[in-house]
C-alpha positions as CSV (number, residue, x, y, z in Angstrom):
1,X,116.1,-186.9,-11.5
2,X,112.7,-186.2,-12.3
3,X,111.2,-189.5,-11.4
4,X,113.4,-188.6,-7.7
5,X,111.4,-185.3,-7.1
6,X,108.2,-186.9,-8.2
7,X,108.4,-189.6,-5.7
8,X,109.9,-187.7,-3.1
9,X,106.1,-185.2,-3.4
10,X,104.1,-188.1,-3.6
11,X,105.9,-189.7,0.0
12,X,105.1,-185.8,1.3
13,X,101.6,-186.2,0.2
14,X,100.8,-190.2,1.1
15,X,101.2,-190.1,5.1
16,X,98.1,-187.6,4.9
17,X,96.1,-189.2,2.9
18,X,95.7,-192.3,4.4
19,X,91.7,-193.4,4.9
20,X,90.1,-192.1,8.6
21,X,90.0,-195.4,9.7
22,X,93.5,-196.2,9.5
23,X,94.1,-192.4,11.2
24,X,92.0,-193.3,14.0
25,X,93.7,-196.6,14.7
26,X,97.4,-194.7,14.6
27,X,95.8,-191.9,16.7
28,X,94.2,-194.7,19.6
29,X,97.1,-196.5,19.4
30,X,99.5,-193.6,20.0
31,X,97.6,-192.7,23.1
32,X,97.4,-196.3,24.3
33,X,101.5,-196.2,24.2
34,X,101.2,-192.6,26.0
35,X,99.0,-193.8,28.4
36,X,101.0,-197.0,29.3
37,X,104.4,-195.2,29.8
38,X,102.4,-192.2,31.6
39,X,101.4,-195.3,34.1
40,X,105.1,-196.5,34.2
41,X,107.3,-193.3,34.2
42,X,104.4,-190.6,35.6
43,X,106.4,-190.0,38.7
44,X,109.8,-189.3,39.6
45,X,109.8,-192.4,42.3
46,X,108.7,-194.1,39.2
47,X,111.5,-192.9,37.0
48,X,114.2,-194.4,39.8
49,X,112.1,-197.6,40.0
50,X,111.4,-198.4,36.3
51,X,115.2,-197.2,34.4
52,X,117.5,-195.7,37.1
53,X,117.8,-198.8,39.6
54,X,117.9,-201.4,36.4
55,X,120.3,-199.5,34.6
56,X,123.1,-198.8,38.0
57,X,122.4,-202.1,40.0
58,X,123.4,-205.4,38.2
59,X,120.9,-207.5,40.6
60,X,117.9,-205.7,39.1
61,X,117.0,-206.2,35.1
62,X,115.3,-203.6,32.9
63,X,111.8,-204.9,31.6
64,X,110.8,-203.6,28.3
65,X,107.8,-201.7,28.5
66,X,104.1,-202.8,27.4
67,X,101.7,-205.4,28.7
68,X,103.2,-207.5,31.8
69,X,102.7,-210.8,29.5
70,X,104.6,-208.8,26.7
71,X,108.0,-207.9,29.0
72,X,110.9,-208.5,28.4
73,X,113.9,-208.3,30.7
74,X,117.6,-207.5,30.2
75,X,120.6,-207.1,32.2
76,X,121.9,-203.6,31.1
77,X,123.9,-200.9,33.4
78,X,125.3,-197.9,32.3
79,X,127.8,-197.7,36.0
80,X,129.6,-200.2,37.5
81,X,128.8,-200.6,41.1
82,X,131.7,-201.4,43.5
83,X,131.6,-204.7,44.7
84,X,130.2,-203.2,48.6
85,X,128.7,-200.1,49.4
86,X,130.9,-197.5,49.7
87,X,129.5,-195.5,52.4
88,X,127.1,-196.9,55.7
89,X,125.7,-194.5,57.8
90,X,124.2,-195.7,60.8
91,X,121.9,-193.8,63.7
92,X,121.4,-194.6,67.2
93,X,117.8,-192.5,68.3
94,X,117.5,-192.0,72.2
95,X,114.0,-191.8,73.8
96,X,113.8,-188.1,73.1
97,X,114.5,-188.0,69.4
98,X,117.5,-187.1,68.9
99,X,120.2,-189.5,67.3
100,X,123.6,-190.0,69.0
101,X,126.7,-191.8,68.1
102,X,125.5,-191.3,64.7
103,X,128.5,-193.5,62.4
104,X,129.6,-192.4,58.9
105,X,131.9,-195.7,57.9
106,X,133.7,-194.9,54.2
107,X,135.6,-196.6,51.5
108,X,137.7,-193.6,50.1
109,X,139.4,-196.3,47.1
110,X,136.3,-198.5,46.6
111,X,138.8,-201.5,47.3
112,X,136.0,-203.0,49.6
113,X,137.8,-202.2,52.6
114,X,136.6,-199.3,55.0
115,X,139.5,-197.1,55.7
116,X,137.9,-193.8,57.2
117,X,135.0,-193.7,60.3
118,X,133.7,-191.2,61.7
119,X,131.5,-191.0,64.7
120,X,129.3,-188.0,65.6
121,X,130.6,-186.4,68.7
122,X,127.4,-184.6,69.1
123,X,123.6,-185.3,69.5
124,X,121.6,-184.3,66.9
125,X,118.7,-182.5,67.4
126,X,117.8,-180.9,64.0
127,X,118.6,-182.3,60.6
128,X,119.4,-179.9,57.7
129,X,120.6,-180.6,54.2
130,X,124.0,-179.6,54.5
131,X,124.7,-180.3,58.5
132,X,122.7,-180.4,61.4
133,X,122.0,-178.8,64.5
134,X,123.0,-180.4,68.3
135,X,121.4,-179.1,71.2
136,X,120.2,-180.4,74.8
137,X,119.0,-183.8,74.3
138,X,115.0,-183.5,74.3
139,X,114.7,-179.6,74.3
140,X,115.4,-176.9,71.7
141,X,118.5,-175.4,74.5
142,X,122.2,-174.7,74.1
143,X,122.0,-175.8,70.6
144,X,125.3,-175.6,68.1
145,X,125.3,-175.3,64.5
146,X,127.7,-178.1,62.2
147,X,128.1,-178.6,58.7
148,X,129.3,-182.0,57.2
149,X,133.3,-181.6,55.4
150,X,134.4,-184.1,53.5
151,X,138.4,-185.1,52.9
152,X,139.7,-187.5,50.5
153,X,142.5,-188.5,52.8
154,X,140.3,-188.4,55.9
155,X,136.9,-188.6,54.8
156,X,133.4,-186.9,56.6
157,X,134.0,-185.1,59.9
158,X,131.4,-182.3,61.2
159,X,132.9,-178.6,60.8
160,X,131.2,-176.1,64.0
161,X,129.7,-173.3,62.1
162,X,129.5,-169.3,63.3
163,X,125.8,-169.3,62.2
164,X,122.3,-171.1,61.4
165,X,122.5,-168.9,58.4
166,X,125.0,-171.3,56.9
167,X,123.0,-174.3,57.4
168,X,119.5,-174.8,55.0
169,X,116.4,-177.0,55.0
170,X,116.7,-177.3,58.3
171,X,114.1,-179.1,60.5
172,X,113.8,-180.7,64.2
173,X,113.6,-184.2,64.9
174,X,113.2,-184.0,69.1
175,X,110.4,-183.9,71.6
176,X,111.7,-180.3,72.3
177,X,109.7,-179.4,69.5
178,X,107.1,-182.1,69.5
179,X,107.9,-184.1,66.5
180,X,108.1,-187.5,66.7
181,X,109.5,-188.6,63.0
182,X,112.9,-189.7,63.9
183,X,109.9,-193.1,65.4
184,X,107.3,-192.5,62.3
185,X,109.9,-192.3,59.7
186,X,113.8,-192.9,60.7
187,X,114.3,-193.8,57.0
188,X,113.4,-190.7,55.8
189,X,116.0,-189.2,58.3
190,X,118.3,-191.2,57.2
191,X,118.2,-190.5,53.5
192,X,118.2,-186.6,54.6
193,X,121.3,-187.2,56.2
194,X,123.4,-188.9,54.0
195,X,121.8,-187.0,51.5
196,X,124.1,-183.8,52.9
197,X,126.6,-186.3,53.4
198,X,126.8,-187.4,49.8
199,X,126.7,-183.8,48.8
200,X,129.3,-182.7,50.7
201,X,131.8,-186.0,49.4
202,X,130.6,-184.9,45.5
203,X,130.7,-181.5,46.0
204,X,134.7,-182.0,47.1
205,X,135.7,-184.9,44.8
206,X,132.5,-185.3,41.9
207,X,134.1,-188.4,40.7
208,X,132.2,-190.4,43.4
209,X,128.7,-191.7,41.8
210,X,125.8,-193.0,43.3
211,X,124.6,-196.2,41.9
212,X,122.3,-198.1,44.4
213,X,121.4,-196.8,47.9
214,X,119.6,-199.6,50.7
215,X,117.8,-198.4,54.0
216,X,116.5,-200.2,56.4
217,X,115.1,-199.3,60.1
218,X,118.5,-197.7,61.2
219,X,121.4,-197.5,58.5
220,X,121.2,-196.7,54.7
221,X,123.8,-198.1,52.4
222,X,125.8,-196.3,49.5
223,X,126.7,-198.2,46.9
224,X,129.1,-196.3,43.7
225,X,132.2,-196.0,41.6
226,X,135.0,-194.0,40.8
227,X,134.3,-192.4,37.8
228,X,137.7,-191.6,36.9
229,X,138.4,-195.6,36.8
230,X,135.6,-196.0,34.9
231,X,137.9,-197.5,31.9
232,X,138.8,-200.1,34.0
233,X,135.2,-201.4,34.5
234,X,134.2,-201.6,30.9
235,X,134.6,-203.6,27.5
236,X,133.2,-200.7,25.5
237,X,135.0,-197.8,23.4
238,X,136.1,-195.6,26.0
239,X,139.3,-192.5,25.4
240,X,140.3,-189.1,26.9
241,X,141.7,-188.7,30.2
242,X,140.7,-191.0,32.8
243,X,140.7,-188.3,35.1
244,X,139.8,-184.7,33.8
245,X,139.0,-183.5,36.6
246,X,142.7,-182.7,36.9
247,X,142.5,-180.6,34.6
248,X,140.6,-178.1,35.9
249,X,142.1,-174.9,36.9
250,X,139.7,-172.0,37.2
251,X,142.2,-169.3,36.4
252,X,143.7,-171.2,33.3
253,X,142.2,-173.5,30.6
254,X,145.9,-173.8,28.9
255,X,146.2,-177.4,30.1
256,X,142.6,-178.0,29.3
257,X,142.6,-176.7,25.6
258,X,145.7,-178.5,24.9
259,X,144.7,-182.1,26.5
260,X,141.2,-181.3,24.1
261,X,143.5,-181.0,20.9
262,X,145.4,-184.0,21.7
263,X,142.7,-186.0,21.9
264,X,140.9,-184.9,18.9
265,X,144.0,-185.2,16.6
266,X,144.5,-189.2,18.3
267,X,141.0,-189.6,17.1
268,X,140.6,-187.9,13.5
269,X,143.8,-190.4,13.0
270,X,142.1,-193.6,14.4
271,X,139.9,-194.9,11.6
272,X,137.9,-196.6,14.2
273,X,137.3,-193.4,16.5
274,X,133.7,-191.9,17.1
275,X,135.2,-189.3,15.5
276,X,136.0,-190.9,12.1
277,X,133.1,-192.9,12.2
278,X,130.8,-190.1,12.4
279,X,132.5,-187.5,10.2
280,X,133.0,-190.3,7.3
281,X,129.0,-191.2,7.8
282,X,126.9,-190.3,5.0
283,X,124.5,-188.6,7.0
284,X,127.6,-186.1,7.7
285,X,129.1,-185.9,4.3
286,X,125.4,-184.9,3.1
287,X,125.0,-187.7,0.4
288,X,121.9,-189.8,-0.7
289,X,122.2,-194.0,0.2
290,X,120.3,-196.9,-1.3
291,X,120.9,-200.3,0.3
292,X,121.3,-203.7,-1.7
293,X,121.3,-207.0,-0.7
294,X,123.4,-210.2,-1.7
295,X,123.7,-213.7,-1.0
296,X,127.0,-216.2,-0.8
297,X,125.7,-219.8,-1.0
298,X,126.8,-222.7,-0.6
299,X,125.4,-225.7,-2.5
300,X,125.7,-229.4,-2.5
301,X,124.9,-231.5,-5.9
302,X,125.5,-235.2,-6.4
303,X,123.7,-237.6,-8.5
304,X,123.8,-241.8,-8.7
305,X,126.7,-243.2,-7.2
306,X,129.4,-239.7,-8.3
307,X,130.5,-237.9,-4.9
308,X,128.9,-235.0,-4.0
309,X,130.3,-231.7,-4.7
310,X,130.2,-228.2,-3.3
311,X,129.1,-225.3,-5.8
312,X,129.2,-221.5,-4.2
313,X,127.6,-218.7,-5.8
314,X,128.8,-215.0,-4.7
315,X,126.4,-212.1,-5.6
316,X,128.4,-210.0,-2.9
317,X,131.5,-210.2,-5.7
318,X,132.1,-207.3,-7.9
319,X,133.1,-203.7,-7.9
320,X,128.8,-202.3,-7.6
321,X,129.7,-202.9,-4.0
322,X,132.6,-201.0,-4.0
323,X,132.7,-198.2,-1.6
324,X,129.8,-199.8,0.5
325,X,129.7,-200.2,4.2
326,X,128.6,-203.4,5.4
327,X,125.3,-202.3,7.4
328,X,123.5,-206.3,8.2
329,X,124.8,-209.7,8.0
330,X,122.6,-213.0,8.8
331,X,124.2,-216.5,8.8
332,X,121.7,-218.9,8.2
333,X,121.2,-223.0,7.1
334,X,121.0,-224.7,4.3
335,X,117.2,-223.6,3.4
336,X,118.3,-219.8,4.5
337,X,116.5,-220.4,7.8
338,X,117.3,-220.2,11.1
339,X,119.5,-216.6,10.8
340,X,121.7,-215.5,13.2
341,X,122.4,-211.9,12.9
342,X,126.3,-211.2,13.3
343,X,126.3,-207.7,12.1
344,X,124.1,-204.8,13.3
345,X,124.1,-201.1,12.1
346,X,127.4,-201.2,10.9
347,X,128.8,-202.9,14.1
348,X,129.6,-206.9,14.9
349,X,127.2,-207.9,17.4
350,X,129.8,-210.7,18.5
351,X,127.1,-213.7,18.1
352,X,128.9,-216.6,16.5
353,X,126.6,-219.3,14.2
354,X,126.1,-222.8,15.6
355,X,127.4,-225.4,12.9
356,X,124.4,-225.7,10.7
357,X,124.1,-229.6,9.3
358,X,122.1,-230.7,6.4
359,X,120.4,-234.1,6.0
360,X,121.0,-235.6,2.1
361,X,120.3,-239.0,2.3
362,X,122.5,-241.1,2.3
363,X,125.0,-238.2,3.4
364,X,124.8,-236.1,6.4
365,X,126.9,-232.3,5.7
366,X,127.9,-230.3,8.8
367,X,129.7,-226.7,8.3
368,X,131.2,-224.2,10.6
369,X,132.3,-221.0,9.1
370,X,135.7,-222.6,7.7
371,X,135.0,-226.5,6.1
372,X,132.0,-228.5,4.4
373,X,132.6,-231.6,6.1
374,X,130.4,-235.3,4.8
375,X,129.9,-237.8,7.3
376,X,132.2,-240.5,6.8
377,X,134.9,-238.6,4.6
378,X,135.9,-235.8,6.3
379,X,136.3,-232.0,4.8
380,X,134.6,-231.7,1.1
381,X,135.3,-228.3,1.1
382,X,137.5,-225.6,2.7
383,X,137.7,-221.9,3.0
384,X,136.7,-218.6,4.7
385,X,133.3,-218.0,5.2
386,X,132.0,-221.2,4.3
387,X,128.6,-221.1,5.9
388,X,125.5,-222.7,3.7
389,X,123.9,-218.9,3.3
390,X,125.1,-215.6,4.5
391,X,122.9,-213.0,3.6
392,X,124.5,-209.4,3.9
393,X,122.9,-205.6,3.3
394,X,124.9,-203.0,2.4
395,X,124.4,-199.2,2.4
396,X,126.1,-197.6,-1.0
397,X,126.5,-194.0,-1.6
398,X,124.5,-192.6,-4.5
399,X,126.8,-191.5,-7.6
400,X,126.3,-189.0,-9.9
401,X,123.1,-187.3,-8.9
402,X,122.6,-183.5,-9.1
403,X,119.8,-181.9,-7.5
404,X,120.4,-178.3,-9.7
405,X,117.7,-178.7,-12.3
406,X,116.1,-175.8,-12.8
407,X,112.3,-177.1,-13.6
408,X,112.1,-179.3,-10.6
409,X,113.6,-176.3,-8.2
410,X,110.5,-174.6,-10.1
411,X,107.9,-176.8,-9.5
412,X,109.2,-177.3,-5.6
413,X,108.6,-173.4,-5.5
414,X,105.1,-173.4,-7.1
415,X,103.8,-176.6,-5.1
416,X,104.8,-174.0,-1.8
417,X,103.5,-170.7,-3.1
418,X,100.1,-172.3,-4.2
419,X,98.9,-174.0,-0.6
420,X,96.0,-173.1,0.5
421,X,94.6,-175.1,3.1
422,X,90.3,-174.6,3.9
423,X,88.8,-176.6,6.4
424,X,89.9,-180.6,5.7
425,X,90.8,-180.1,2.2
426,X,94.5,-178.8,0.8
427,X,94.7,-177.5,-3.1
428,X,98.0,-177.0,-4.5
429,X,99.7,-176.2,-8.3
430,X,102.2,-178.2,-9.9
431,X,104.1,-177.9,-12.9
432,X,104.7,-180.5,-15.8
433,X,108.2,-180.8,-16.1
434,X,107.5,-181.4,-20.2
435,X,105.0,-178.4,-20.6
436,X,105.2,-176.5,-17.8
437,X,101.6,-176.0,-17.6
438,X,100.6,-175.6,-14.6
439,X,97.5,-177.9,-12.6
440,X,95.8,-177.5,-9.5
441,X,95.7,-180.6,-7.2
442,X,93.9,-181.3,-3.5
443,X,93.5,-183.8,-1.5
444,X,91.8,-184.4,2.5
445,X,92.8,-185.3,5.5
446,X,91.4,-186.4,8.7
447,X,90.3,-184.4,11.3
448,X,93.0,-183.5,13.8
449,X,92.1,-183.9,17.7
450,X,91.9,-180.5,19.1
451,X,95.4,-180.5,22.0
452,X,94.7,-179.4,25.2
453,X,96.1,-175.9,26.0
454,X,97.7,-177.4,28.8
455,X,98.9,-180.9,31.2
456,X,95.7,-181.6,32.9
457,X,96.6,-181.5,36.9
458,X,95.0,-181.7,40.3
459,X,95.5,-179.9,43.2
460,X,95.4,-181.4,47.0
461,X,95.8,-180.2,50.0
462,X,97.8,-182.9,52.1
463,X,98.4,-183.2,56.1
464,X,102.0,-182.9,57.2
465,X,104.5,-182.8,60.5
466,X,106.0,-179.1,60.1
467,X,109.1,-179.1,62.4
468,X,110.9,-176.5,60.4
469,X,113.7,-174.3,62.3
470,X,113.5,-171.1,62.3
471,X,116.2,-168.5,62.8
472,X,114.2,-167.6,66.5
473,X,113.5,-171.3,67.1
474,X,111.2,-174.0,65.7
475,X,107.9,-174.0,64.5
476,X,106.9,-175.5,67.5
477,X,107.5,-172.4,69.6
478,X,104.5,-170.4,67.9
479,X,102.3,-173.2,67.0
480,X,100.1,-175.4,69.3
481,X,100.1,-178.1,67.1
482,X,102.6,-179.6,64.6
483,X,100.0,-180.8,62.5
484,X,100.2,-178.7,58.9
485,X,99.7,-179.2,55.7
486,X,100.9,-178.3,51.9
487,X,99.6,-178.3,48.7
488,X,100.8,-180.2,45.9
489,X,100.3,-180.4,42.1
490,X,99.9,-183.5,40.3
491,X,99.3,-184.6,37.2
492,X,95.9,-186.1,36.9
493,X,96.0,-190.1,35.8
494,X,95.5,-191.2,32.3
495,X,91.7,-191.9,33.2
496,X,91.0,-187.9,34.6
497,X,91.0,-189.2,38.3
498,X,92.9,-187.4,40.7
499,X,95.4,-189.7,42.5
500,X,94.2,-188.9,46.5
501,X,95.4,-190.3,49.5
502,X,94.5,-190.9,52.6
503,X,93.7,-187.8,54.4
504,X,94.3,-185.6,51.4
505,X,91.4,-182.9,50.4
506,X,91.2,-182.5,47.0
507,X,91.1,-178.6,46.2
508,X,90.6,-178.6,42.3
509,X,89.6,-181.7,40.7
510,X,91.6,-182.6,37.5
511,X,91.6,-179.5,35.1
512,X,93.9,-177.0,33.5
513,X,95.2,-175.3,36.8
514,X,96.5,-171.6,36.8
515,X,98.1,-170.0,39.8
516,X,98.8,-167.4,38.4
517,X,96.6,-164.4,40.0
518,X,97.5,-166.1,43.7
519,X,100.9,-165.7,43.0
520,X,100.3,-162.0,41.7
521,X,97.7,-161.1,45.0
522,X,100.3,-162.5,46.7
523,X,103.4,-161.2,45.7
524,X,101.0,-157.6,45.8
525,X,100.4,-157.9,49.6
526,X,104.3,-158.2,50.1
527,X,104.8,-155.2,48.2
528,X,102.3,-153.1,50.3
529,X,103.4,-154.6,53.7
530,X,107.1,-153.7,52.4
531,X,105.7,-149.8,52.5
532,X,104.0,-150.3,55.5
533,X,107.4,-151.4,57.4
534,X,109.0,-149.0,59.8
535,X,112.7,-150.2,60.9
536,X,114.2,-149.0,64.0
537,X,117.9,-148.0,64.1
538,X,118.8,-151.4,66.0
């Protein structure tokens, strides 16, 4: 026990005390990984690009990260897509703008069969995120409000509204107010509409999810699944309710509670449940591990003209591996080379070993998990698991140990009362379990780089189109010009340059940006413009 608590101060002590040099590589390497996934993942647009697209479209594989030369790719996705897109929504623009006979085409059952179209009565003249606005082709006149409904037995239609109140985001997309961005940028219309149309389908029935979208010059493309079949779709461990959103009552869980219960009794009694797995772990049950390692072989002997003949020698065999869990297992050849791995954390990674052969002149051996067989005479040996090598690693659970001593609980104590830390150095008291005399110790450590109070950022000011609607019109109808701009926030790159574009003005250049005393003048001026304000009875 004592020889325990001693190691377990000296590991505390060792990953500090390591030589500057060795520090500094750790440090410059850490930020070389930083830097690289800050260049991968820095953006949101990234994010989708690098893991969401790989991991919900089966035609795109997930590269490992690092140098290009260094990748690696993989096929892994977390959804199933249906087999065609689920949803195509496709715009006609007219010379003015606005976009009529705009069609919504849905598969309701993902069965790859279209069963519910829709086509937009109405020309739209203003785009909003959950409807749009028709007027007069052209102008800003006679202009009705519409949000999109969604049915799963008839799918989208467009709902008249009383009121632009009940419509947000909205902006124009006609010559009525001067903007010209359903010509500069029909995709981006596109993905703003079928953006509200999405929401309105997953805000009605939230088992439809998005795995792939496609636009091109005049249609975008949904691609998805039904979540509730998701069992259907997958080899992996999968239980509960395939569809809970049944379930859901928002005046009484009852049905809820008791389909919860159900399933967690079916899995406590399932000795190959999450639930068992993970309660029966040692990490749960709080209990110290040591892993050992042990080899089955298989050997071949033969001298002068006597046949050969097959010894095997079985460390795994005996009750010190009783109550272990099988953690790794590697198959290999004769020599122990050439592995194949065929367990993994506990789990069977399903990779079956080639039939390994070995060359003993003048014999040739050849086995495959279940026979030895020699060239010319057929099986020499038989039996389960007869491979040339299998090397296996289990995890035990430590018997037998108790932590309760009273001197090491002691010295733990004194070693945390006595630090004292000055500058690079660290003293500390420990006491000798024989004597208990007490002795100071120190040791020092490397500098630590000082960490930026905050993300370093930039701010720009960057041009934009405003066509915003207002309540009393659009933007247009008190503006001479479209032409706006906004600023934006970014993070600076990983080499302190400010990531500009073409017309942007950079504001602040990359630095620790603080908005707050803007904010507060101008949340101040509302407040004395609010005493200012005079409101007539009408």
């Amino acid at each position: 026990m004592k020889t325990i608590i001693k190691i377990f101060l000296l590991l505390l002590i060792i990953p500090v005390t390591a030589v500057a040099g060795e520090y500094e590589d750790a440090r410059n390497a850490g930020k070389d990984a930083a830097n690289s996934l800050r260049s991968e993942l820095g953006t949101g647009e990234k994010i989708v690009k690098r893991l969401g697209v790989p991991m919900t479209d089966p035609d795109t594989p997930l590269n490992t990260f690092g140098p290009v030369a260094d990748q690696e790719s993989m096929n892994i996705e977390l959804t199933t897509q249906s087999s065609n897109e689920f949803l195509t929504i496709t715009a006609s623009p007219l010379s003015t703008g606005d976009i009529r006979n705009l069609s919504i085409e849905m598969d309701t059952d993902f069965d790859g069969i279209v069963d519910a179209t829709y086509i937009v009565p109405y020309t739209i003249s203003g785009v909003c995120a959950n409807g749009f606005i028709a007027c007069l082709a052209g102008t800003w006149d006679g202009c009705a409000n519409y949000q999109w409904a969604f049915s799963p037995s008839g799918g989208i239609s467009a709902v008249p509204v009383s009121s632009q109140d009940e419509l947000k985001g909205c902006y124009c997309i006609n010559t009525g107010c001067n903007s010209t961005i359903t010509f500069e940028n029909m995709p981006l219309v596109l993905k703003d509409i079928g953006g509200a149309v999405v929401g309105s389908i997953q805000t009605r029935s939230p088992k439809y999810s998005i795995t792939h979208v496609e636009v091109d010059q005049n249609s975008i493309k949904y691609y998805g699944q039904d979540t509730g079949d998701i069992e259907s779709n997958h080899d992996g461990y999968l239980s509960g309710v395939s569809r809970p959103e049944n379930l859901y009552d928002p005046h009484n869980d009852t049905n809820l509670n008791a389909t919860a219960e159900n399933h967690r009794n079916q899995q406590v009694t399932d000795p190959d449940s999450f639930s068992t797995l993970l309660s029966s772990s040692y990490a749960a049950i709080d209990q110290p591990v040591s892993e050992q390692e042990c080899i089955i072989r298989h050997s071949i002997t033969f001298s002068g003209g006597s046949p050969p003949v097959v010894q095997e020698s079985d460390t795994c065999l005996g009750s010190s591996f009783t109550g272990c869990k099988l953690k790794e297992e590697y198959v290999c050849d004769y020599n122990g080379n050439n592995c194949v791995q065929t367990f993994d954390n506990f789990n069977p990674t399903l990779l079956k070993p080639i039939t390994y052969c070995e060359q003993m002149p003048p014999y040739n051996f050849c086995n495959d998990g279940t026979a030895i067989r020699q060239s010319g005479r057929g099986v020499i040996y038989a039996g389960p698991e007869t491979w040339f090598y299998i090397r296996r690693i289990y995890q035990c659970q430590e018997k037998n140990l108790d932590y309760s001593s009273d001197i090491e609980i002691q010295s733990a104590g004194q070693v945390m009362q006595t630090v004292q830390k000055s500058g690079n150095s660290v003293t500390y008291e420990t006491i000798d379990p024989d004597t208990q005399a007490t002795s100071t110790q120190n040791f020092q450590y490397p500098d630590v780089e000082e960490i930026p109070d905050c993300e370093t950022a930039c701010k720009i000011m960057r041009p934009i189109k405003n066509t915003d609607v207002l309540l009393d019109g659009t933007v247009s109808d008190y503006k001479r010009s479209n032409d706006s701009f906004k600023y934006v926030v970014v993070p600076c790159g990983f080499n302190g340059v400010c990531p500009v574009e073409s017309g942007d003005n950079l504001i602040t250049d990359c630095s620790c940006i603080s908005s707050f005393a803007e904010m507060v003048s101008v949340m101040e001026g509302l407040r004395m413009a609010g005493e200012d304000m005079v409101c007539s009875q009408d």
